[in-house]
C-alpha positions in Angstrom: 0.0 0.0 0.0 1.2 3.4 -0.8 1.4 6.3 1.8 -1.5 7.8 0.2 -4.0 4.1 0.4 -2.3 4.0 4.5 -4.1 8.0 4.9 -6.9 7.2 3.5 -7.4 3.8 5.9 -6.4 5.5 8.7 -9.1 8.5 7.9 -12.0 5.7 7.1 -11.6 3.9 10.5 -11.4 6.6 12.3 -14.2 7.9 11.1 -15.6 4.8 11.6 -14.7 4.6 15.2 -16.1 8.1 15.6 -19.4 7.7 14.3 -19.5 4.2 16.9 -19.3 6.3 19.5 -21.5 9.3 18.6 -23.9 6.3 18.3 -22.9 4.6 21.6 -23.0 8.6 23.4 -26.6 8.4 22.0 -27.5 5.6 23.4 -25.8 6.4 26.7 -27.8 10.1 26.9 -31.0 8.0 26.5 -30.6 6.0 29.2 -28.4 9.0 31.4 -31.0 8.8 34.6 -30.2 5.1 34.7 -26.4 5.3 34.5 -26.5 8.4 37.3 -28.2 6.4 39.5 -25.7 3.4 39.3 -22.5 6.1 39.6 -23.9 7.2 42.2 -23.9 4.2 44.3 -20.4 4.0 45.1 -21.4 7.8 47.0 -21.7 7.6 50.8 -25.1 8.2 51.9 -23.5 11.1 54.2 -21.7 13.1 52.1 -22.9 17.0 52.0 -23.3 17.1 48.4 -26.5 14.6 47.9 -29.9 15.4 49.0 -32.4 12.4 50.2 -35.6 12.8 47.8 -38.3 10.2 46.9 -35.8 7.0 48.0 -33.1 9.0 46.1 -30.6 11.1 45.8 -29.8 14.6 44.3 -26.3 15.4 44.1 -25.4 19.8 43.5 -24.9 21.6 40.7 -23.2 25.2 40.7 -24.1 26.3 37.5 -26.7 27.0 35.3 -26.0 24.5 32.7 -24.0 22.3 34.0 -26.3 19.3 34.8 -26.6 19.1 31.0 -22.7 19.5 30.1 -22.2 16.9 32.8 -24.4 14.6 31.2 -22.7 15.0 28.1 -19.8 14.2 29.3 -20.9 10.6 31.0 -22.7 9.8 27.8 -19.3 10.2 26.0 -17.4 8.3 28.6 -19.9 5.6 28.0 -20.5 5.7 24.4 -16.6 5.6 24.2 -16.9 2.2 26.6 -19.9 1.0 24.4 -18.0 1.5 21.5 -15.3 -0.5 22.6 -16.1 -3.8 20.3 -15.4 -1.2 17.4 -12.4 0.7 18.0 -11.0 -2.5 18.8 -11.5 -5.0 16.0 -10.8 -1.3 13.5 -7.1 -1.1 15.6 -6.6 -4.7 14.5 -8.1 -4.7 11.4 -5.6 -1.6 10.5 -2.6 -3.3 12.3 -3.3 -6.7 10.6 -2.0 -6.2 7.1 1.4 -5.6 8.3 1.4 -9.1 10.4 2.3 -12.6 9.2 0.1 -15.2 7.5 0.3 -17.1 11.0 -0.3 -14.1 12.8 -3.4 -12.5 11.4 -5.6 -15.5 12.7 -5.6 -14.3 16.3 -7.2 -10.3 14.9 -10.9 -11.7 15.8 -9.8 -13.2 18.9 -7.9 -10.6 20.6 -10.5 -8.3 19.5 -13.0 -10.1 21.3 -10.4 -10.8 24.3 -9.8 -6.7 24.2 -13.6 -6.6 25.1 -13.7 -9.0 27.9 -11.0 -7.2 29.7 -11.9 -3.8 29.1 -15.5 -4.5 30.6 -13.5 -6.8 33.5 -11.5 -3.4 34.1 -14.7 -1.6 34.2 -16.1 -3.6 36.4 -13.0 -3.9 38.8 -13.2 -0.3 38.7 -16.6 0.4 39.7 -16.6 -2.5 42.7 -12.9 -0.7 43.8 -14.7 2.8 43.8 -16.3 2.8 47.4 -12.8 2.2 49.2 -11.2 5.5 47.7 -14.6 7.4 48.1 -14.7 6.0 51.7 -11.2 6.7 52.8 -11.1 10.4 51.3 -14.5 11.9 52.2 -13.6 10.8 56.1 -10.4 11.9 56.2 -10.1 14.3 58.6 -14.3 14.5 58.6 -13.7 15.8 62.1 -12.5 19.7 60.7 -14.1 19.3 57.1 -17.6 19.1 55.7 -17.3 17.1 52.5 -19.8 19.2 49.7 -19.7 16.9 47.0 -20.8 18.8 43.3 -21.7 16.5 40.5 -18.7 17.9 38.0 -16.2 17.0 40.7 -18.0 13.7 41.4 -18.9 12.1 38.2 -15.7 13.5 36.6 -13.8 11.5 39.2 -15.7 8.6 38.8 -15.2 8.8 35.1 -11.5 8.7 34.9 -11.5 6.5 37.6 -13.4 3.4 35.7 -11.7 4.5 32.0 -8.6 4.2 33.4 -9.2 0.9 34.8 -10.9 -0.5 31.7 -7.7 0.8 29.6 -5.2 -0.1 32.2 -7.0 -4.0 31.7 -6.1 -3.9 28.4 -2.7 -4.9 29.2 -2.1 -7.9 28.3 -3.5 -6.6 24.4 -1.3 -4.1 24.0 2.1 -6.0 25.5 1.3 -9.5 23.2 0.4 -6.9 19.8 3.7 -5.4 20.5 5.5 -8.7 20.4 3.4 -9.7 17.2 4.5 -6.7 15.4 8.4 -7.2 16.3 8.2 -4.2 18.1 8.8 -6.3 21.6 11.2 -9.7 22.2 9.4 -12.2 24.4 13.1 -13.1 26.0 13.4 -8.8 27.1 9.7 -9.3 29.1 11.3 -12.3 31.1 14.8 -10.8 31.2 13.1 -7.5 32.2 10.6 -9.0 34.4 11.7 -7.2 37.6 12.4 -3.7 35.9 8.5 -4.1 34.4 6.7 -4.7 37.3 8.2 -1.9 39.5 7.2 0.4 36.7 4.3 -1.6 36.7 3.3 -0.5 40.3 4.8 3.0 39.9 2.8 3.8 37.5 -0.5 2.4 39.4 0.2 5.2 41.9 -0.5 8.0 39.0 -2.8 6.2 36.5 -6.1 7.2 39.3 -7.0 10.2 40.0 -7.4 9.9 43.9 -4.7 10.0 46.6 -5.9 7.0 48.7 -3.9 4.2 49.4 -6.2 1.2 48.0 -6.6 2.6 44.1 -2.8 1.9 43.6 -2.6 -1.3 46.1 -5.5 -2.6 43.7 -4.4 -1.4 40.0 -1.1 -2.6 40.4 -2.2 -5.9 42.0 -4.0 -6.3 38.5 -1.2 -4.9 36.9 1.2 -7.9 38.3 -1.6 -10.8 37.1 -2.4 -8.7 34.1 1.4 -8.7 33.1 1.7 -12.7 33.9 -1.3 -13.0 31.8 0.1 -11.3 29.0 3.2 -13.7 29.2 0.7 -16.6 28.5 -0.6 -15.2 25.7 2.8 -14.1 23.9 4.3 -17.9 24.3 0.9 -19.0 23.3 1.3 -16.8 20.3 4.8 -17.0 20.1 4.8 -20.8 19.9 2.2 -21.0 17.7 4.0 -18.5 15.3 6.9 -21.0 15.6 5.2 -24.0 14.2 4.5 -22.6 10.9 8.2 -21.6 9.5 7.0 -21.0 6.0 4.6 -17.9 7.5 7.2 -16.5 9.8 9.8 -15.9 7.4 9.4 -12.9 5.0 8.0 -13.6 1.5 11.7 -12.0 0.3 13.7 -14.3 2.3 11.5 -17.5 1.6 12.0 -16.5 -2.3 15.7 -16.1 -1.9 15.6 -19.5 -0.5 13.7 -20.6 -3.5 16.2 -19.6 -6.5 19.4 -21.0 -4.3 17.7 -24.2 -3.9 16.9 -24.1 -7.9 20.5 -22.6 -8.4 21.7 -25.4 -6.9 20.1 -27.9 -9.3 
């Protein structure tokens, strides 16, 4: 493909991948009372910002408009989440041209795989949630009255489960970086040690609270996630292996060719 056919991919699949999750933010502004009541679960009952009416709860506003702007923004964060089967299978689908015969079987799979984790890191997320709400709205509860608004809250909240569902896709990323070449399986074992402090270093700074349990829990995941993405890159790696003729480039295997026939 020229550089010209590559544009023009990229440009149609993202475009593709946009108009998935205008369709998905649709979707997700429809149904916005539902999805505010389930974020706002995780909430403590006796936080100053929510208001007992009717069996539920209010949480403030301090602007004119910004009960509407806030739902706009959790209908992207979810359309973005319900679009995920998309933007996932288009990432492969763009990435699989440049793969080996052997290699392009496991697009579908991962893609699917990609979803399964990214709606396991959701939910991890979202059961995780109370302990940082917990520990930061009673700190020091004794000198401060916690007045909770609904942009601080739900944009919190947001961030907090995206970054769980994308930190989940772990394993994904590592093993397509290994496909590609990009990655040696020997440098993940070699490096092991070195990967897994980043690992938890970086679990510190991926959420956006400064509790103790977010980080104790990410990079918990982070240590099985990374263990789990060693499985899949011998699984892929040794699968790769037992087809010679797809591994080796089409050049190479051609060179091979016309020795063997100079030598008859």
């Amino acid at each position: 493909m020229t550089l010209i056919e590559h544009l023009e991919e990229v440009r149609y699949r993202l475009l593709v991948c946009v108009a998935a999750v205008m369709v998905g933010t649709a979707v997700a502004f429809v149904f916005h009372d539902a999805i505010l009541a389930l974020l706002l679960r995780p909430l403590p009952a006796q936080a100053g910002g929510l208001v007992a009416l009717g069996g539920g709860h209010r949480i403030a506003v301090t602007g004119v408009g910004e009960a509407f702007t806030i739902v706009l923004k959790l209908s992207l964060a979810a359309g973005i989440a319900l679009a995920t089967p998309v933007w996932l299978y288009h990432l492969w689908a763009f990435v699989t041209p440049a793969l080996r015969g052997a290699e392009r079987r496991y697009a579908l799979p991962f893609t699917v795989l990609g979803v399964i984790l990214f709606v396991t890191g959701l939910g991890v997320g979202f059961v995780t949630l109370r302990y940082p709400l917990n520990w930061l709205l009673t700190f020091s509860d004794r000198s401060f009255v916690a007045i909770i608004t609904a942009d601080n809250y739900f944009s919190f909240v947001a961030y907090f489960l995206l970054a769980f569902g994308l930190t989940f896709e772990l394993p994904l990323v590592v093993t397509g970086l290994v496909v590609m070449g990009i990655v040696a399986p020997d440098a993940l074992r070699t490096h092991r040690a070195s990967i897994l402090m980043g690992l938890w270093t970086a679990s510190c700074f991926i959420t956006p609270g400064a509790d103790p349990y977010s980080p104790l829990i990410l990079g918990v995941a982070f240590t099985l996630l990374f263990f789990v993405s060693m499985g899949l890159v011998r699984f892929v790696h040794t699968g790769s292996a037992a087809d010679p003729i797809q591994i080796a480039s089409p050049g190479v295997e051609l060179g091979r060719t016309d020795e063997a026939e100079c030598l008859r």
